[in-house]
C-alpha positions in Angstrom: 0.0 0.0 0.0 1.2 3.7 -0.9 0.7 7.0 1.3 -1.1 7.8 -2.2 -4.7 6.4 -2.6 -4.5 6.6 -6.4 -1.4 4.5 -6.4 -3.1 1.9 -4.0 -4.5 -1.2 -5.2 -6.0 -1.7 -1.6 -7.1 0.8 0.7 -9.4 2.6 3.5 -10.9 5.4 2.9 -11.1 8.2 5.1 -14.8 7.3 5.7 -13.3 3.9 7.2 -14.3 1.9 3.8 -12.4 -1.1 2.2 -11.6 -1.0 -0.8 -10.2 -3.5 -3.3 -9.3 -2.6 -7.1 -9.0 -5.0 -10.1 -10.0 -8.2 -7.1 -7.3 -11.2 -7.6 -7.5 -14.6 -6.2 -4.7 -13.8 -3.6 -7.6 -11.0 -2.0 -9.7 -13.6 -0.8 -9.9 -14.6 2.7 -11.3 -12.8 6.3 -11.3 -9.0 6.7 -11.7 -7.8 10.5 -12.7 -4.5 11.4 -13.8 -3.6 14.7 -14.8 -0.2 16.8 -12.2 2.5 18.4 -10.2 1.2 21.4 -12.4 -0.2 24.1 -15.1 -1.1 21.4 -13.3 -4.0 20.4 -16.2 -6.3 21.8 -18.9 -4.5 20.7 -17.8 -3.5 17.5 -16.5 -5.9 15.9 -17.1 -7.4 12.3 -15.6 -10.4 10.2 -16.1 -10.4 6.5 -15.1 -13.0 4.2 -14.3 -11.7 0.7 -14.3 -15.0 -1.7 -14.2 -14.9 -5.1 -16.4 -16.5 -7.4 -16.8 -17.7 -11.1 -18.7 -16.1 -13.8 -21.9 -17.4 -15.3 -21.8 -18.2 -18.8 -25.6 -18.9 -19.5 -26.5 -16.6 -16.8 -27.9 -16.7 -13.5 -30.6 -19.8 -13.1 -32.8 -19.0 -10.1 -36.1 -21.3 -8.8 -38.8 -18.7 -7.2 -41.0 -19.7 -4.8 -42.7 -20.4 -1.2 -41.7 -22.5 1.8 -43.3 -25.5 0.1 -41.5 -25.1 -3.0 -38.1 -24.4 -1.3 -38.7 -27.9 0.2 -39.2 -29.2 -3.3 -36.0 -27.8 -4.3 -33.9 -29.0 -1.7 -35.4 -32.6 -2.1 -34.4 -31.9 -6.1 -30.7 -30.4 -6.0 -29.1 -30.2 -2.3 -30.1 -33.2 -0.7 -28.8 -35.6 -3.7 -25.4 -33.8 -4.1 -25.0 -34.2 0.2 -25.9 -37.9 -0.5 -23.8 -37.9 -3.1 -20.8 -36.7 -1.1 -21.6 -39.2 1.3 -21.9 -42.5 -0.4 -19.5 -41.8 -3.8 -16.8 -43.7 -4.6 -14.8 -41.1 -6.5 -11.5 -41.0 -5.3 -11.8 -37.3 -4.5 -14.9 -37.3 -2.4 -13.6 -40.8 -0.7 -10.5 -39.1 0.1 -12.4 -36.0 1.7 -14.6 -38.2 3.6 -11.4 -40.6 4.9 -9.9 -37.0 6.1 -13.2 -36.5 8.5 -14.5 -33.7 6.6 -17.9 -34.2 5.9 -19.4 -31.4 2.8 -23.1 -30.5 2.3 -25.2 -28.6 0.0 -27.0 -26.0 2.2 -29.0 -22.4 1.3 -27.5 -19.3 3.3 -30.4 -17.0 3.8 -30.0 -13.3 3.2 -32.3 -10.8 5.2 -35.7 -10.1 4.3 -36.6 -7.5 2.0 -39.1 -5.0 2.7 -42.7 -5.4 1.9 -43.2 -4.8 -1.7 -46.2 -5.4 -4.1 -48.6 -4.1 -1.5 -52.3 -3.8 -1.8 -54.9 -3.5 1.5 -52.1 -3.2 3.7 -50.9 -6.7 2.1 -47.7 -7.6 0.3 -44.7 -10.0 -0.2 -41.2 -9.9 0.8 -38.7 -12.0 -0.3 -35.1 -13.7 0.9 -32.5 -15.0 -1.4 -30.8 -18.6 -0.8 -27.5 -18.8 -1.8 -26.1 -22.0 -2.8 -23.3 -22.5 0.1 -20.7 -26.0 0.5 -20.9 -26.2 4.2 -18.4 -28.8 5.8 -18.0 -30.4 9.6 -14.8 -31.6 10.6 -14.1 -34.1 12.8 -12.1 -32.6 16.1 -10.2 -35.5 16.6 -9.1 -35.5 13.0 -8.0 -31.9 13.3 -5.7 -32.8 16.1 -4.2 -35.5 14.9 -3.9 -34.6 11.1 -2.6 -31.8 9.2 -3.0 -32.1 5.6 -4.0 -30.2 2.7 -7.7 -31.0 2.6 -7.8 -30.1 6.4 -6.4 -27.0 6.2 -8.3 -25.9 2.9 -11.3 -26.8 4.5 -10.8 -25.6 8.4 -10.2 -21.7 7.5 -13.7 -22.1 4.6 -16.1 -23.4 6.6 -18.6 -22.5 4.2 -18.1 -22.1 0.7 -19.8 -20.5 -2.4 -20.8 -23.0 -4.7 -19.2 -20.8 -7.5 -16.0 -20.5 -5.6 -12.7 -20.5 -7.6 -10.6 -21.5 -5.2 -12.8 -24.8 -4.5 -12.5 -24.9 -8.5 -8.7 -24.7 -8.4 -7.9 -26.9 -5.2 -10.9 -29.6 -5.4 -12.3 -29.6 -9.1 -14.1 -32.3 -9.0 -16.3 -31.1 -6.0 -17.0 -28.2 -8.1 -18.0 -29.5 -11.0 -20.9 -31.0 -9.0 -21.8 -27.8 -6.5 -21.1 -25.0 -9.3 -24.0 -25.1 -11.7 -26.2 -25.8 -8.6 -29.3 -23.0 -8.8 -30.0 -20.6 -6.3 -33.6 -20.0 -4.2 -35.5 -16.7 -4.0 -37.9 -17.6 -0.8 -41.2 -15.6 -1.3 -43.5 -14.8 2.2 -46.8 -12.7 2.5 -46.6 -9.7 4.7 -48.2 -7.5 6.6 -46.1 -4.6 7.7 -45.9 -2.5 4.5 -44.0 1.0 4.3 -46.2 3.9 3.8 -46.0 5.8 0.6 -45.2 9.5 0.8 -47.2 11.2 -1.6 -44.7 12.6 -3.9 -44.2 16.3 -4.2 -45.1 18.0 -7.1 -41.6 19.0 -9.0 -40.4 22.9 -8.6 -41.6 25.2 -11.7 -38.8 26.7 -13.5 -38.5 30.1 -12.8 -37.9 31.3 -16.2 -39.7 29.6 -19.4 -39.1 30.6 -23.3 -40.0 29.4 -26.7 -37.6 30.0 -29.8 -39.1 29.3 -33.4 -35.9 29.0 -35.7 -35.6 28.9 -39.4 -33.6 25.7 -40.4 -29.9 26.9 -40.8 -30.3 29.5 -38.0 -27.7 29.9 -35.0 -28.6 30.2 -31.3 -26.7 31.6 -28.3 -28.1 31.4 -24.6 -27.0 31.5 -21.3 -28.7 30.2 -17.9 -29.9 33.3 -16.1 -28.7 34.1 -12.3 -25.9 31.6 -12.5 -22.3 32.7 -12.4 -18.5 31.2 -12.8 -19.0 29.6 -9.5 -22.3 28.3 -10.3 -22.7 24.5 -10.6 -24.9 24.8 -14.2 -26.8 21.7 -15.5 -28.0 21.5 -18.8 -30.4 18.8 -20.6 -31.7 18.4 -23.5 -35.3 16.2 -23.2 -34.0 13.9 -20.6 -30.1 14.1 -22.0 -27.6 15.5 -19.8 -24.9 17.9 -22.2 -21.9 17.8 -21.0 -19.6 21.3 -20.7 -17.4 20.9 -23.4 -18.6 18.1 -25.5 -19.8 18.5 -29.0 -23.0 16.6 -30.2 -25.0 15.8 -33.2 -28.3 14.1 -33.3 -28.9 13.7 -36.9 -27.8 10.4 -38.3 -26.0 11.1 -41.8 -24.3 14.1 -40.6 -21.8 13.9 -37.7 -21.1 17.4 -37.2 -21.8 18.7 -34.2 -24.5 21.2 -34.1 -24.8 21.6 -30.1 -21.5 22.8 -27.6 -21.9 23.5 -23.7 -18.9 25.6 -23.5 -17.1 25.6 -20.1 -19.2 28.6 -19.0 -21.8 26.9 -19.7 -23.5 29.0 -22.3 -25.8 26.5 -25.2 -24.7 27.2 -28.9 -26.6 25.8 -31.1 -25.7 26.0 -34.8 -27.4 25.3 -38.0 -30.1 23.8 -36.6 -32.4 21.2 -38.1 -35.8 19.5 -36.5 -33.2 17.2 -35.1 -32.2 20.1 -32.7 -35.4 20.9 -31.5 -36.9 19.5 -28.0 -37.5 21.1 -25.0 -34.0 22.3 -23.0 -33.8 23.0 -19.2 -30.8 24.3 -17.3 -30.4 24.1 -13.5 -28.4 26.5 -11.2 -26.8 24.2 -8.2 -30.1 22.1 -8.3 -32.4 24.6 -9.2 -35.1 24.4 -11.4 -34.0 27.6 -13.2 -35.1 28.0 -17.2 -36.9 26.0 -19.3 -36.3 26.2 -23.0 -38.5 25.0 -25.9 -36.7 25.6 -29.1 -39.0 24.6 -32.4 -37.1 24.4 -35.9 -39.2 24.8 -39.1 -38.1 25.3 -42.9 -37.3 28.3 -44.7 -40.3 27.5 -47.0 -42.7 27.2 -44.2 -41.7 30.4 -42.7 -41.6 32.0 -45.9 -45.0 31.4 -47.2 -46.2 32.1 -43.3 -44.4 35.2 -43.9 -46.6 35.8 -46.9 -50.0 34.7 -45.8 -49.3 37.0 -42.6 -48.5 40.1 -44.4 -51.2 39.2 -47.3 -53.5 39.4 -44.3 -52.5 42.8 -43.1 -52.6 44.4 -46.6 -56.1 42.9 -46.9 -57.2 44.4 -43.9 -56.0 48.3 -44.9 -57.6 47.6 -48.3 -60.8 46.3 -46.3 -60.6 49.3 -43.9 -59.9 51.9 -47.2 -63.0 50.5 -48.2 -65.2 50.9 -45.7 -64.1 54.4 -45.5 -64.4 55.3 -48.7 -67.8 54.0 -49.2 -69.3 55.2 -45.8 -67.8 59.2 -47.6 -70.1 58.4 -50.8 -73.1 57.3 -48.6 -72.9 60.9 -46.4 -72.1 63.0 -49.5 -74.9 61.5 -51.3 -77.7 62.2 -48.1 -76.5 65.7 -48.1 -76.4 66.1 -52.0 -78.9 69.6 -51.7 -76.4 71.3 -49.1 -74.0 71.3 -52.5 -74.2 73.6 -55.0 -74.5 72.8 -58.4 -71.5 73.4 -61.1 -74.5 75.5 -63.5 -75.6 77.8 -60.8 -72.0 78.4 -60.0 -71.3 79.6 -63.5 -74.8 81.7 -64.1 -73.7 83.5 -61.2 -70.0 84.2 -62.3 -72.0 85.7 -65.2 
């Protein structure tokens, strides 16, 4: 071990936590922690760190209740225990000769919390792992020393998957290692009240952008600053400061960059770029962003409809002016003189 943690293979951290990089057969065996001085009794754990061997085909667990758990021993631990009793292979004879006597057990983890719960009603659950348990006879310990003695004295109880039963006894493995493992299944009663869960924070700031495809966006997260820890997402994506991204699928080049002051660019953007963007200030809920990309075309003949619509309107209102002026002038034709009594008069 080096002063260094990064150096370390094996360490503690400072929160008093083992840990063990890149896990080797030569790691296996008891760990002992126990509390400050004068805690010693109180305090005091022993773990057993064994390693184990991969599953090809993957994990086979049975399911079940007490009943079926009973079925399952009956179908896969009690024949391999008989068989280590009774067999004449020259391995298992030898182990037996030695005093060590091997079964096929389940090792029960805790109970899980009640899950699946209706009226008050649900099911927890406890998971069986396949185990090699071994006795040893005392007077055999005291008399002999060998290999299998010692091998099995310091494991008295072995994963079924274990490599180092694999590398030392290989025959006992090949019967113990494809072995299935029990998930025991239990009604309860005592289920964990649901806390209703709060309604999520609204954003504090919310904006829509309409963009032209091949337009260019800048925006920045309001109140956050250089020491701000600023989050942004696009949908549910998380953008990274820094990295560039594309989401269209024939062009790679990246249309969307968090810079490191965590400003959004977004250039030449498609309908691939649009989606609804949030950004969050230290775990705030601070802006969110919906950002809607439409062709030129479409916002070009908008453009035209729009503006054919307002010059319809002024020619509709010159209209109605123009013909409510005839109306009046022609109800008040006899307050107008007429162009011959103007001239008789010039006369």
């Amino acid at each position: 071990m080096d002063n260094n943690i990064s150096y370390s293979r094996v360490y503690v951290t400072p929160d008093l936590s083992l840990v063990v990089k890149r896990f080797t057969d030569a790691d296996a065996g008891i760990y002992r922690c126990h509390g400050k001085d004068g805690q010693e009794k109180e305090d005091k754990y022993n773990y057993r760190i064994e390693p184990i061997l991969k599953d090809i085909d993957g994990e086979f667990v049975e399911k079940g209740n007490i009943t079926e758990w009973e079925r399952y021993r009956e179908t896969y631990l009690w024949p391999v225990t008989m068989r280590f009793a009774v067999s004449k292979m020259m391995d298992l004879t030898e182990i037996r000769e030695e005093g060590v006597i091997l079964q096929a057990v389940s090792e029960w983890s805790p109970w899980s919390s009640c899950k699946q719960c209706i009226n008050n009603h649900g099911v927890k659950t406890s998971k069986g792992y396949c185990r090699l348990k071994r006795n040893i006879n005392l007077t055999m310990i005291e008399r002999n020393d060998s290999i299998i003695i010692r091998f099995f004295r310091r494991s008295p109880m072995l994963p079924c998957k274990s490599v180092l039963l694999q590398s030392e006894f290989p025959s006992v493995s090949r019967v113990v290692r494809y072995l299935p493992e029990f998930i025991l299944t239990d009604i309860c009663k005592k289920c964990p009240l649901v806390k209703k869960r709060k309604k999520s924070k609204k954003f504090r700031y919310a904006k829509q952008y309409v963009l032209a495809e091949g337009s260019h966006l800048t925006v920045s997260c309001p109140e956050s600053s250089v020491t701000s820890q600023v989050t942004w997402k696009k949908d549910t994506l998380i953008l990274k400061k820094g990295t560039r991204l594309s989401f269209r699928r024939k062009d790679n080049e990246p249309r969307l960059v968090v810079d490191t002051f965590s400003t959004l660019y977004l250039t030449d953007v498609s309908s691939d770029e649009q989606g609804n963007y949030t950004c969050y200030v230290d775990n705030v809920n601070m802006m969110r962003l919906k950002i809607v990309v439409v062709s030129k075309t479409r916002l070009l003949t908008q453009a035209f409809f729009r503006h054919l619509g307002y010059l319809g309107f002024i020619i509709f209102l010159t209209s109605l002016c123009y013909c409510a002026g005839v109306i009046m002038a022609c109800r008040q034709r006899d307050k107008f003189q007429s162009l011959l009594q103007d001239n008789s008069l010039e006369e």
